[in-house]
C-alpha positions in Angstrom: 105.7 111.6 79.4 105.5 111.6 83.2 107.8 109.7 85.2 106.1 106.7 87.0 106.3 106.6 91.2 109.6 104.1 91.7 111.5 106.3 89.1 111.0 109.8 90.3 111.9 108.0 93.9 114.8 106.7 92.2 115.7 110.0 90.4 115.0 112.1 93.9 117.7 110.0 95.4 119.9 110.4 93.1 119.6 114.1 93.4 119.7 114.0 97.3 123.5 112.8 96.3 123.7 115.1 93.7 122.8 118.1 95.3 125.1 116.7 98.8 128.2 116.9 96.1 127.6 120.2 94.7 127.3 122.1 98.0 123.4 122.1 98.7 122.3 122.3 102.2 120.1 119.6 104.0 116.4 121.2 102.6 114.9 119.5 100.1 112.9 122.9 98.8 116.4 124.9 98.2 116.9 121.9 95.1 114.8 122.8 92.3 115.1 120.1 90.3 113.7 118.0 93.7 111.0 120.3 93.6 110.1 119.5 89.9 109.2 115.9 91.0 106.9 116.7 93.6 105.2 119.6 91.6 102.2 117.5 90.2 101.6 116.5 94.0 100.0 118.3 96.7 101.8 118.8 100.1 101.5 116.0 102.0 100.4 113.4 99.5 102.2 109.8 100.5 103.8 110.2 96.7 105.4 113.9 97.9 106.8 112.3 101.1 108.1 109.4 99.6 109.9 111.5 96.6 111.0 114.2 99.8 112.5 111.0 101.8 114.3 109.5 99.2 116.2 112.7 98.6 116.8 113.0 102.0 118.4 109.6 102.1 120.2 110.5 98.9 121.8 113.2 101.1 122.3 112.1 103.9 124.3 108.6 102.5 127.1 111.0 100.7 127.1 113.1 103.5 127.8 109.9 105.4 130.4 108.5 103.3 131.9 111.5 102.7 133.0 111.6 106.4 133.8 107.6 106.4 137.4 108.5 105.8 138.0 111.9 108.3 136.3 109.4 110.8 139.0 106.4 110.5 141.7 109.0 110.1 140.7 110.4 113.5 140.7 107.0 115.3 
């Protein structure tokens, strides 16, 4: 069964986090399991970029709270 629009944006953020925690660099095309959700798409489709920004802002939120606490300790 193919996963509807909202969940595979759900799931691709999750997997931004995900892949933030286990070491993965900033490119969404490196995480195959990312790549799985968009492979049904073509480049470029609003469903691709939508499934590509939600992983980004997966990723980029544990990178940001990951760094919350080496930023207060600094102050």
């Amino acid at each position: 069964m193919a996963l509807k629009k909202v969940s595979k944006i759900q799931l691709a953020e999750k997997l931004g986090v995900e892949a933030f925690m286990e070491g993965y660099t900033r490119i969404f095309y490196i995480h195959r399991r990312a790549i799985s959700l968009t492979a049904d798409l073509e480049f470029g489709d609003p469903e691709s970029l939508a499934i590509m920004k939600a992983w980004y802002k997966g990723w980029d939120m544990a990178n940001l709270w990951s760094n919350k606490d080496n930023y207060e300790t600094s102050l």
